[in-house]
LUMLO-259771 format. One line per 4 residues: number of its first residue (from 0); for each residue z, x, y of N, C-alpha, C, O, CB. Coordinates in pm, whole numbers, plus 50000, padded with zeros to 5 digits. Glycine has a CB too. Example, Ala and Ser with C-alpha at 12.3 -4.5 7.8 and 13.67 -1.06 7.14 Angstrom:
// LUMLO-259771
0) 50780,51319,49431,50780,51230,49550,50780,51320,49670,50846,51424,49668,50905,51131,49553 ~ 50708,51285,49775,50714,51367,49894,50787,51290,50003,50804,51341,50114,50572,51408,49940 .
This chain:
// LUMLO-259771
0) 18142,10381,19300,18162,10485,19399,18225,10605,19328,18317,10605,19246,18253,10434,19516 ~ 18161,10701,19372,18228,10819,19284,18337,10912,19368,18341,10929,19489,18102,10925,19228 ~ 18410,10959,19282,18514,11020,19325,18547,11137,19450,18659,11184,19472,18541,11058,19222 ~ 18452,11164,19506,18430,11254,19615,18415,11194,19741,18454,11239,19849,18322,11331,19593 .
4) 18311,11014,19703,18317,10939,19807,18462,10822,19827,18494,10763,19930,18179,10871,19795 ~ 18526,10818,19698,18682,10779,19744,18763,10892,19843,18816,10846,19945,18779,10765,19595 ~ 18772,11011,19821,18848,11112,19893,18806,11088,20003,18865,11015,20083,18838,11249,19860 ~ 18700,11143,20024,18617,11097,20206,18695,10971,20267,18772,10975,20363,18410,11028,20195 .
8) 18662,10863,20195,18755,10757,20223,18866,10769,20285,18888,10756,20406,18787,10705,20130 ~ 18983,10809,20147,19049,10835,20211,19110,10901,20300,19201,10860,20373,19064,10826,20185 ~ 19063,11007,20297,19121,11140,20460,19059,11054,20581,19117,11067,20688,19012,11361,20468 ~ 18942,10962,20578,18902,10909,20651,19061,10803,20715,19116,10791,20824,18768,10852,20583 .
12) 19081,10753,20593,19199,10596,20628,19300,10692,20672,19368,10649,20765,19270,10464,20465 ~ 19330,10818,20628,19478,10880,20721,19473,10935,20778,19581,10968,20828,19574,10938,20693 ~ 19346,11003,20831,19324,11026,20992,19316,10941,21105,19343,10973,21221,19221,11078,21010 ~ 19252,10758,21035,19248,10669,21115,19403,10587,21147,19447,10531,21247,19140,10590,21062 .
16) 19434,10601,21070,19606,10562,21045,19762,10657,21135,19879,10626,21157,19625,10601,20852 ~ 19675,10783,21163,19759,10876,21212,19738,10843,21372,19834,10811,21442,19723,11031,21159 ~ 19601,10854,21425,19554,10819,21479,19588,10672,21589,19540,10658,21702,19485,10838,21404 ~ 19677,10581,21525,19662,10470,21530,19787,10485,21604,19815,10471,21723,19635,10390,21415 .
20) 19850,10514,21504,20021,10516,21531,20055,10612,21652,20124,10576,21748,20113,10582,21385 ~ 20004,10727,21640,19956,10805,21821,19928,10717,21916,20020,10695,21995,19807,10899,21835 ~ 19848,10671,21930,19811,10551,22017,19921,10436,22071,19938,10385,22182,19710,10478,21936 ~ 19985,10420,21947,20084,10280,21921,20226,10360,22006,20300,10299,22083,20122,10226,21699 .
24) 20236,10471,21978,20341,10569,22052,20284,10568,22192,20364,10568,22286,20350,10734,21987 ~ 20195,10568,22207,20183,10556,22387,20205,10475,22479,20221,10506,22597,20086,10564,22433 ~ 20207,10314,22415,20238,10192,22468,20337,10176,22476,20400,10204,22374,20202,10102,22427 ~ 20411,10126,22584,20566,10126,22635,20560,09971,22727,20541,09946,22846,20612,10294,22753 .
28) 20589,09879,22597,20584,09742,22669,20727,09705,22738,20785,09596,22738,20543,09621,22556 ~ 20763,09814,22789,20952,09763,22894,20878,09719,22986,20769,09772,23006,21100,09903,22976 ~ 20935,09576,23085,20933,09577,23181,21036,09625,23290,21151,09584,23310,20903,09493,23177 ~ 20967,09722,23355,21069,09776,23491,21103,09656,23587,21054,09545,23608,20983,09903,23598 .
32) 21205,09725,23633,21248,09649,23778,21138,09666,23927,21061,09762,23935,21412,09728,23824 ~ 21146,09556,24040,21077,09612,24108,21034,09469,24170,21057,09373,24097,20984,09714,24042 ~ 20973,09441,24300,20940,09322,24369,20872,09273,24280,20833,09321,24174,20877,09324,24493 ~ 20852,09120,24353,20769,09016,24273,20654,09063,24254,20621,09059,24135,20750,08887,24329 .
36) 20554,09121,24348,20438,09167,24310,20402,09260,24220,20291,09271,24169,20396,09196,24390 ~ 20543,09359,24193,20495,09485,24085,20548,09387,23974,20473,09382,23876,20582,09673,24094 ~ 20667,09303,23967,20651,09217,23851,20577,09159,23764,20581,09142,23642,20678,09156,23865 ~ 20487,09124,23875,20354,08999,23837,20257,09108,23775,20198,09091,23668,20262,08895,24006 .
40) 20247,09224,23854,20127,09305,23763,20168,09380,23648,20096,09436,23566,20051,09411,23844 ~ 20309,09372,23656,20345,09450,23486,20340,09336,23415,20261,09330,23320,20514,09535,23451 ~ 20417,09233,23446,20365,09119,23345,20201,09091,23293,20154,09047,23189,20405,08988,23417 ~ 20166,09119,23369,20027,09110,23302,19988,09273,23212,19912,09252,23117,19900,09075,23447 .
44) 20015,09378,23224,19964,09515,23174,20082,09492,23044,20046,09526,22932,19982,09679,23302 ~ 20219,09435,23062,20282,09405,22941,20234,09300,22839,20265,09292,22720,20399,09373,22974 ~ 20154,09224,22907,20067,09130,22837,19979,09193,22742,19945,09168,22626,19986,09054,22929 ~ 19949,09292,22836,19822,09338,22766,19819,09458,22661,19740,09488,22571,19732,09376,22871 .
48) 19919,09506,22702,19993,09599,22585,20058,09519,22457,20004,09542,22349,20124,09685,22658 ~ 20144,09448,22457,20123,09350,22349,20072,09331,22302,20090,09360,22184,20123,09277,22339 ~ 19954,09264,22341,19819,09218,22256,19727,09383,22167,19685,09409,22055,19688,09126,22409 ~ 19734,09460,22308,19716,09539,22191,19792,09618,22114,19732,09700,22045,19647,09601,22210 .
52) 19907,09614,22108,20021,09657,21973,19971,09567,21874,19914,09593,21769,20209,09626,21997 ~ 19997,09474,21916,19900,09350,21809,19791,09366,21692,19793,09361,21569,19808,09268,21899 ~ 19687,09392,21801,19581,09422,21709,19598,09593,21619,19547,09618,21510,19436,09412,21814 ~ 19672,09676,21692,19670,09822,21634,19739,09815,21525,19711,09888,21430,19726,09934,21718 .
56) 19859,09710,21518,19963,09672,21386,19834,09577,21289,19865,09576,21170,20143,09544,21449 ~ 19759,09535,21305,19649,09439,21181,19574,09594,21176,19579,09646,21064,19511,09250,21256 ~ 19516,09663,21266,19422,09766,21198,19517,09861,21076,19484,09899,20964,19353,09877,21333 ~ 19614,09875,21135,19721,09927,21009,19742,09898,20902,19754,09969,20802,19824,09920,21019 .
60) 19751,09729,20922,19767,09655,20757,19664,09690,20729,19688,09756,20629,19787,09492,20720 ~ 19506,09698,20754,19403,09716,20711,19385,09854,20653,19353,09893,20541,19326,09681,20799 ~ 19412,09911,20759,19375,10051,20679,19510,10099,20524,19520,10187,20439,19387,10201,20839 ~ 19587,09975,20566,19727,10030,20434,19680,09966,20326,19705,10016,20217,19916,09970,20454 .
64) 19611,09860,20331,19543,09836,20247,19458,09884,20184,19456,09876,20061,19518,09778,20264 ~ 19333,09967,20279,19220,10030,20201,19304,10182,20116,19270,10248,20017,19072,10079,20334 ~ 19371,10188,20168,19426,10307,20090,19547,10248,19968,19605,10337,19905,19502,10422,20213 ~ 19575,10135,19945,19614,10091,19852,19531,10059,19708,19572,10053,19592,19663,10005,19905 .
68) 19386,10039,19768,19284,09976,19683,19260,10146,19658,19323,10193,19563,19145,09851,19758 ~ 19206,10204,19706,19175,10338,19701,19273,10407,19554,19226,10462,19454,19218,10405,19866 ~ 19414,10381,19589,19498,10423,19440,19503,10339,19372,19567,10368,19270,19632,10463,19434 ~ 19443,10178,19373,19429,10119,19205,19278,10151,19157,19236,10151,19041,19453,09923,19190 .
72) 19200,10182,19285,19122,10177,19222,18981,10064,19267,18880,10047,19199,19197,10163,19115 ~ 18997,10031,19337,18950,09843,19379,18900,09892,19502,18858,09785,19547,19097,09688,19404 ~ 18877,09970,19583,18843,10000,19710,18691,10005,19684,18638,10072,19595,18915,10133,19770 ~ 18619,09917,19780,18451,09917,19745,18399,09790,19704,18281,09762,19727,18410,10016,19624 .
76) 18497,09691,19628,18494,09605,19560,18526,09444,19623,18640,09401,19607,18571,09656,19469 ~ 18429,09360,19689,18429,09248,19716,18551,09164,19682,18544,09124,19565,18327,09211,19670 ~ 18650,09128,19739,18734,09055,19717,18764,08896,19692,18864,08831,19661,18775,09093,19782 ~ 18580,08856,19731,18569,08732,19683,18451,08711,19556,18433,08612,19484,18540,08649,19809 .
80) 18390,08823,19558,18245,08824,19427,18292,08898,19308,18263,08859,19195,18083,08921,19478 ~ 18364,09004,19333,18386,09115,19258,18262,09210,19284,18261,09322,19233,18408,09076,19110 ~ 18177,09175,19348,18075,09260,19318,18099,09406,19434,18196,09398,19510,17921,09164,19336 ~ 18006,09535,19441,18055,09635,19514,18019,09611,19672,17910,09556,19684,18001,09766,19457 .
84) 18065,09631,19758,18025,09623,19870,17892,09735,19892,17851,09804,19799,18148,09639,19955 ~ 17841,09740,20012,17744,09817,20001,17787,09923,20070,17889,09889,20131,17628,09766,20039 ~ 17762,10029,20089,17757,10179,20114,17758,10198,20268,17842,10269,20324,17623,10249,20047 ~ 17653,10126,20337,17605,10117,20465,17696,10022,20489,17723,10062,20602,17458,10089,20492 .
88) 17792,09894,20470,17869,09849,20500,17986,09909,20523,18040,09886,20630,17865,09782,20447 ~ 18057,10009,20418,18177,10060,20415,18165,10157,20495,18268,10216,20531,18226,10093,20299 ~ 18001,10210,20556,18011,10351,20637,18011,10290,20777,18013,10367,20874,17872,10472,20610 ~ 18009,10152,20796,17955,10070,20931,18153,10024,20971,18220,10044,21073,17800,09880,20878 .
92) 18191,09957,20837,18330,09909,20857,18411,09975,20760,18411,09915,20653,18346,09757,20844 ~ 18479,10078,20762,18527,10115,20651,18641,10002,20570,18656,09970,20452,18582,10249,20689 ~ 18703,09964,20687,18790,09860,20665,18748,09685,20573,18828,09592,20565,18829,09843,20818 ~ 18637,09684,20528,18577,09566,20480,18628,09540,20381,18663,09633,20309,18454,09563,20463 .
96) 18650,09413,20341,18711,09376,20208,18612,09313,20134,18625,09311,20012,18833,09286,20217 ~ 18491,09247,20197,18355,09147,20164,18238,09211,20113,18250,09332,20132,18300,09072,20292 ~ 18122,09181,20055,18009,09228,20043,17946,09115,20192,17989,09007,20231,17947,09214,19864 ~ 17850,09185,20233,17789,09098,20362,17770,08944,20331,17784,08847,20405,17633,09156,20406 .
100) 17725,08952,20164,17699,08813,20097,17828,08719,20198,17822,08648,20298,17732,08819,19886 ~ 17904,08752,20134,18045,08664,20098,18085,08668,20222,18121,08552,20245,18167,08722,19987 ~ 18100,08731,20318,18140,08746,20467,18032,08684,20553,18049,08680,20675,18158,08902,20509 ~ 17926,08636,20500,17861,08549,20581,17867,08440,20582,17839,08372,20681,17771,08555,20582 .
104) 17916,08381,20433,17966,08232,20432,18079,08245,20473,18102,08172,20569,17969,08153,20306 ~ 18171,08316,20438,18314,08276,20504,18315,08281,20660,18418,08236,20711,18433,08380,20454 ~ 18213,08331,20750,18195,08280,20839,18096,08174,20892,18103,08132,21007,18199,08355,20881 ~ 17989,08125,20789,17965,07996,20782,18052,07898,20815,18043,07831,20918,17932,07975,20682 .
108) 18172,07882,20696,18242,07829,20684,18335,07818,20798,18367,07704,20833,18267,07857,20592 ~ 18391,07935,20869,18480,07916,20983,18432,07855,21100,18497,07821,21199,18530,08031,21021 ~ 18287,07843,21075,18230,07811,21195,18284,07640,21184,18364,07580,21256,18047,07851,21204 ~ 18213,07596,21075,18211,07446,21066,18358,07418,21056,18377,07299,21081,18123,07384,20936 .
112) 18482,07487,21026,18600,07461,21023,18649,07447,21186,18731,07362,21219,18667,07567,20935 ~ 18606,07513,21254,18614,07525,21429,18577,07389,21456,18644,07311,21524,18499,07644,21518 ~ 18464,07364,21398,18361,07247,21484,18473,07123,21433,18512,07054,21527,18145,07222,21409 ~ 18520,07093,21318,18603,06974,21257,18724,06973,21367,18751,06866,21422,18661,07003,21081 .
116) 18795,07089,21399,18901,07095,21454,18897,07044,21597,18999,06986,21633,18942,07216,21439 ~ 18791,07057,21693,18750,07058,21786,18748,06869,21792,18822,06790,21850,18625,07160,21792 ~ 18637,06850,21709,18626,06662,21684,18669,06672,21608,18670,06754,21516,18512,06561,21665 ~ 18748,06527,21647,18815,06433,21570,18719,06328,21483,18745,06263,21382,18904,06361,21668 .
120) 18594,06336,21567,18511,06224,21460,18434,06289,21386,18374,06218,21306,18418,06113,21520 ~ 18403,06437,21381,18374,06523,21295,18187,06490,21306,18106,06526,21222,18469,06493,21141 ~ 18166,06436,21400,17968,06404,21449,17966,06238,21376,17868,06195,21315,17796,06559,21326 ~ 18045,06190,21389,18098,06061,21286,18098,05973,21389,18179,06010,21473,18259,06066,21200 .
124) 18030,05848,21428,18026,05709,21504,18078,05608,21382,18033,05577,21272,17851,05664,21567 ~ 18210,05569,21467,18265,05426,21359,18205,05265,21441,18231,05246,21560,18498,05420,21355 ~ 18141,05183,21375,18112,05059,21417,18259,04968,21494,18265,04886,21586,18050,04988,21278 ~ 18343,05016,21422,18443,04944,21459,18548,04989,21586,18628,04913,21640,18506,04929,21342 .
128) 18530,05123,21616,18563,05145,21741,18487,05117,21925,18528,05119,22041,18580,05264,21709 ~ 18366,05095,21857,18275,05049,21986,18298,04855,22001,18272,04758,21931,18069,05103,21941 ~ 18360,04881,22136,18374,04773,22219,18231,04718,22245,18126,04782,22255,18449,04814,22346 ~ 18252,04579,22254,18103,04477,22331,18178,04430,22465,18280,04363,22481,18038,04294,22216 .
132) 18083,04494,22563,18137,04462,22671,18042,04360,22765,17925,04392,22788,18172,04589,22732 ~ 18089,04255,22810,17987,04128,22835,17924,04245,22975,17961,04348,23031,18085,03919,22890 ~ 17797,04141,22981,17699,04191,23084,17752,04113,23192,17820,04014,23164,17537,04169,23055 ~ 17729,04145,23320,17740,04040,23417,17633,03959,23427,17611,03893,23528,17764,04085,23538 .
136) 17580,03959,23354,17468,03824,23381,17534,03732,23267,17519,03613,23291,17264,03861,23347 ~ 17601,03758,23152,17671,03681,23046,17750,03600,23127,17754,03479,23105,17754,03764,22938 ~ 17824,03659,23234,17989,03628,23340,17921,03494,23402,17966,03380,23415,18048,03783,23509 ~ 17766,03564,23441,17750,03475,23568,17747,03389,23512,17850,03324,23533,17650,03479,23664 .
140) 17642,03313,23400,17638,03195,23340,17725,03106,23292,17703,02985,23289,17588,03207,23271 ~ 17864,03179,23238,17956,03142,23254,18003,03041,23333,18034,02930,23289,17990,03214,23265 ~ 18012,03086,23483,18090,03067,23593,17971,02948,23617,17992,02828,23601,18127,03208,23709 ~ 17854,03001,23656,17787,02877,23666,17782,02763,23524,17748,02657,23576,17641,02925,23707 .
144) 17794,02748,23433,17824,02677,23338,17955,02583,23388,17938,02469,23430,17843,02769,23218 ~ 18044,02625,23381,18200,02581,23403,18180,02531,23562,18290,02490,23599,18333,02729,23381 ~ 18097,02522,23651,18097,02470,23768,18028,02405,23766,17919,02459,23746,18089,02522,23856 ~ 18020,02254,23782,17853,02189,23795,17842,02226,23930,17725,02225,23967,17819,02001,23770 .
148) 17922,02258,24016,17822,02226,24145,17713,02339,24165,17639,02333,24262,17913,02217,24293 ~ 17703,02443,24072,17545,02520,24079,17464,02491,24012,17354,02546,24019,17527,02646,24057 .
């Protein structure tokens, strides 16, 4: 990446960063006083302001990051291949740390990490946990066995 498309970059990451923190200044997660019902609905809009302080504080680490890579130097650069990310990626997410390669297995991978977590037998049948459970026609013979009078 050449040096004109790092700058872009970055005025890009501290306009998005300025930007952010504007935003993050507008959210005012106090809860006021006030009946149960205005309670119940600030509790929920404080909910929801949270969550998104939340996410606006990770877009931050993100963008403090791309502008960290940006001054070593490493911004563009796949963090699991080494190889460059692509162009149309960084103009789609500026924030990307992956080449699409590598971000498609690592969500390969999260997928099947979900699915393990979820089961416990992981799509796995053990012989030794399945019970034999007599039939009632096994019972009946039984019972008639042990009785002569049928």
């Amino acid at each position: 990446m050449n040096a004109e498309m790092m700058k872009q970059f970055e005025n890009l990451f501290i306009e998005l960063k300025k930007n952010t923190l504007n935003e993050m200044k507008m959210i005012d997660p106090v809860l006021e006083k006030g009946d149960e019902v205005d309670l119940s609905s600030e509790d929920r809009q404080r909910a929801l302001e949270l969550k998104l302080l939340g996410r606006q504080n990770f877009m931050l680490k993100k963008i403090d990051n791309a502008l960290f890579k940006i001054k070593n130097g490493t911004f563009g650069i796949c963090e699991e291949c080494d190889g460059e990310i692509e162009m149309n990626r960084l103009r789609a997410r500026p924030v990307a740390t992956q080449c699409i390669a590598c971000k498609e297995e690592e969500e390969r991978n999260e997928g099947q990490m979900l699915y393990e977590k979820r089961s416990h037998t992981h799509g796995k049948t053990l012989g030794g946990n399945v019970i034999q459970m007599r039939s009632h026609a096994q019972d009946l013979e039984t019972v008639l066995a042990g009785n002569s009078e049928f």
